[in-house]
C-alpha positions as CSV (number, residue, x, y, z in Angstrom):
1,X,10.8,21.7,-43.2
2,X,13.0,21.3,-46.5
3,X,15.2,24.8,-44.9
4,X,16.0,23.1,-41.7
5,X,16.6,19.6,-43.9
6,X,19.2,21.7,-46.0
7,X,20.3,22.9,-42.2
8,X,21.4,19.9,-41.0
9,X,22.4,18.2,-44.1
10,X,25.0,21.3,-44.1
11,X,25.6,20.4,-40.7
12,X,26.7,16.8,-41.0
13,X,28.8,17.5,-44.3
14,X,30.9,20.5,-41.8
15,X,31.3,18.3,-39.4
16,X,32.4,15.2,-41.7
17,X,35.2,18.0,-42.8
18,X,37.0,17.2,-39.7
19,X,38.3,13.6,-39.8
20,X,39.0,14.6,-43.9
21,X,41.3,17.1,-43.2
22,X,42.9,15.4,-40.6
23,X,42.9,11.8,-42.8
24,X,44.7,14.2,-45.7
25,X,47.3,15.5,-43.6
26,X,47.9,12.1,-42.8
27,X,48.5,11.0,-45.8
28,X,50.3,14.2,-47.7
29,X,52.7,15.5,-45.2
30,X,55.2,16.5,-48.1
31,X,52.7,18.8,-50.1
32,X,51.8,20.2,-47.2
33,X,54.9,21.4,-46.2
34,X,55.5,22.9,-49.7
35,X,52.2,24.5,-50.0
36,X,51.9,26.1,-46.6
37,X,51.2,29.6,-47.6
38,X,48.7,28.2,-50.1
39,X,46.7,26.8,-47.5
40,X,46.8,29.8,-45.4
41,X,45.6,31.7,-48.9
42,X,42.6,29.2,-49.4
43,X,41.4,29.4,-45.7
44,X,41.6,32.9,-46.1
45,X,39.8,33.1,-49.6
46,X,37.1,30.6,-47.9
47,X,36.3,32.9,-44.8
48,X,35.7,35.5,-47.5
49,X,33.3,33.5,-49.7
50,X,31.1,32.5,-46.7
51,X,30.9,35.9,-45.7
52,X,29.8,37.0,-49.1
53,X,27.3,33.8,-49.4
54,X,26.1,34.4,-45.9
55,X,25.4,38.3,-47.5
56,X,23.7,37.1,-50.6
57,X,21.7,34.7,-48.6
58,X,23.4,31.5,-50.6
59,X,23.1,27.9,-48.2
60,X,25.0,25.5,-51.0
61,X,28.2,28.2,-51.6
62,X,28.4,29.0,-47.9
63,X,28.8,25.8,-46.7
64,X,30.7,25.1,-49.2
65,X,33.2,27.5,-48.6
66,X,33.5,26.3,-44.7
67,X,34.1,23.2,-45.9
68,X,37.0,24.2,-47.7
69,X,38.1,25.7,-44.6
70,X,37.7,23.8,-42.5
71,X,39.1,20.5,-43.8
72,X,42.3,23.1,-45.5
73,X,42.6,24.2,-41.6
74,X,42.2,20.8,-39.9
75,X,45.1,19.9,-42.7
76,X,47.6,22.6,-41.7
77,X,47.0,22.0,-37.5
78,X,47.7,18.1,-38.0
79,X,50.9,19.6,-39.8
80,X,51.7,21.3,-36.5
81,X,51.1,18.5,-34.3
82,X,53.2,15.7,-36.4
83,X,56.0,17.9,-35.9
């Protein structure tokens, strides 16, 4: 019971990652355009971390790490489209 709590508690925060990322590139179109290639480095340093968390069997650094990715992601696409 408390594993599929953590599951879907995971779940919600991943999916709440969505309307952050696309609420900060709102709101910080000029650092995004100067850090570009950071973002791509964090998405890419995030993908890595889940996979190692999904390897050492860690639920709080895996998600975590999508999170990251996922709102850094979101951030960079809403970039794209404002353009």
């Amino acid at each position: 019971m408390t594993e599929t709590f953590n599951l879907i508690t995971g779940m919600l925060a991943l999916i709440l990652g969505i309307p952050i990322g696309d609420f900060l590139a709102k709101h910080t179109k000029e650092e995004l355009k100067a850090g570009k290639k950071w973002f791509k480095l964090i998405i890419v340093f995030s993908f890595a971390g889940s996979i190692i968390s999904l390897i050492f069997r860690n639920d709080a650094l895996l998600f975590s790490f999508l999170f990251m990715a996922i709102v850094t992601s979101r951030s960079l696409k809403e970039n794209k489209r404002s353009k």
